[in-house]
C-alpha positions as a printed NumPy array, in Angstrom:
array([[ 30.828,  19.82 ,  36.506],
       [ 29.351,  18.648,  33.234],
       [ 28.178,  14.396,  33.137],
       [ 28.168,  13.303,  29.879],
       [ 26.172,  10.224,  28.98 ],
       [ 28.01 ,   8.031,  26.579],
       [ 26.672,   7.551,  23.633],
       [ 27.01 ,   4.196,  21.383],
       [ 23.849,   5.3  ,  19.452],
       [ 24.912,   6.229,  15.65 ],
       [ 22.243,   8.533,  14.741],
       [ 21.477,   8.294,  10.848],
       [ 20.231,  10.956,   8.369],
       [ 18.338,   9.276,   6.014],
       [ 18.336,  10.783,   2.426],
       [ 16.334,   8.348,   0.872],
       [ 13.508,   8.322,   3.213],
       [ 11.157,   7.023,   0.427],
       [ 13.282,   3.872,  -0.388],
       [ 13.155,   2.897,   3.468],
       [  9.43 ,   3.149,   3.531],
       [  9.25 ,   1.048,   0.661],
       [ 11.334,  -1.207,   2.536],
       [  9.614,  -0.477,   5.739],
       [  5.865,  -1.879,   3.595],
       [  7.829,  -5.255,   3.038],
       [  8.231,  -5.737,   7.09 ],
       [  6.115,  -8.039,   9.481],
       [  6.349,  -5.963,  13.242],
       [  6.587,  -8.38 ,  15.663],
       [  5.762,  -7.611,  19.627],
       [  8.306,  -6.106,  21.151],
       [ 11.002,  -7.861,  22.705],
       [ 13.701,  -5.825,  25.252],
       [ 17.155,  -6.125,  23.01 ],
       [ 18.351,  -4.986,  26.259],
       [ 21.557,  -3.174,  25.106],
       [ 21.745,   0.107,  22.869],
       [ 21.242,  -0.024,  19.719],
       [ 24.122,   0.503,  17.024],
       [ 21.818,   3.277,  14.999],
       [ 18.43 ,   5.397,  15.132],
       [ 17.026,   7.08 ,  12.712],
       [ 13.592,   8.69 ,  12.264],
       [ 11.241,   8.036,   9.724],
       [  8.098,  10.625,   9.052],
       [  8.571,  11.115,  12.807],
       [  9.1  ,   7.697,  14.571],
       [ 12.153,   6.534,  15.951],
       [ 13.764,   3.55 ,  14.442],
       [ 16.533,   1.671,  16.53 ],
       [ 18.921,  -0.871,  14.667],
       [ 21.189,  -3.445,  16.55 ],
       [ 23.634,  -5.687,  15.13 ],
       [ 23.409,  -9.345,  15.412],
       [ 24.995, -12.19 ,  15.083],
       [ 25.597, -13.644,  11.084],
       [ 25.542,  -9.965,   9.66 ],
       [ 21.616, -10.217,  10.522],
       [ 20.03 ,  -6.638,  12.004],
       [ 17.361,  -6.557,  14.458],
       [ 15.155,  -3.24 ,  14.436],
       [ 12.768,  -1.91 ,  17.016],
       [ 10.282,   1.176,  15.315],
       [  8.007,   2.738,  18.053],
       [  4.353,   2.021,  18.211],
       [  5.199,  -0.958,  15.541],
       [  7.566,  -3.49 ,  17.351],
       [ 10.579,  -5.608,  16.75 ],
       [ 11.549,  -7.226,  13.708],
       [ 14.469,  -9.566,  13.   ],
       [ 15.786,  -9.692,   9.23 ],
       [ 16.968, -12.085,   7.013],
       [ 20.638, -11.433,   6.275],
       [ 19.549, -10.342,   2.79 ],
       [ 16.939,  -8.06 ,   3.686],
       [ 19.506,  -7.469,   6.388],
       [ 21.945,  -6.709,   3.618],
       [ 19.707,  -4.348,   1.55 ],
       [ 18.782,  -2.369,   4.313],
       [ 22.262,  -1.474,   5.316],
       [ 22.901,  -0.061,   1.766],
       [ 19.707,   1.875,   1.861],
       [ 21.089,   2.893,   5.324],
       [ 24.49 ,   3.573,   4.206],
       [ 25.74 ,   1.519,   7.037],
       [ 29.277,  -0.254,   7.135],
       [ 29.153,  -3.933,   7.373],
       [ 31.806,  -3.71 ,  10.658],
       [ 28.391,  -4.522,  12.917],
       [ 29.068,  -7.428,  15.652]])
């Protein structure tokens, strides 16, 4: 018998991965802080995992490994998602 985890994780394949670095420079990394729920998408990025979680307000919160948490504005919010290619239906 096969146990499948379920997954709520959208994984993302980033075309534009210099765009999202040059979004990525623009970021203050906070400590981390547990979201304590999956996140919505991951992606990696010249080898780190990113995690993205929907929040209230159409805001995102991100957590990138070995940098720490970071909650955007919605507008930076916003201009990520289009770099992402991610639909607006978060939360």
């Amino acid at each position: 018998m096969e146990i499948v985890e379920p997954t709520v994780t959208t994984k993302l394949n980033i075309q534009n991965e210099q765009e999202v670095l040059q979004f990525f420079r623009q970021t203050e990394w906070q400590p981390i802080e547990d979201i304590g729920s999956p996140p919505d998408y991951s992606f990696m990025l010249e080898g780190v995992r990113v995690n993205v979680w929907g929040s209230y307000g159409q805001s995102l919160y991100l957590y990138k490994v070995g940098y720490g948490t970071v909650h955007l504005s919605q507008e930076r919010s916003e201009e990520l998602k289009k770099l992402l290619g991610i639909e607006e239906s978060l939360h």
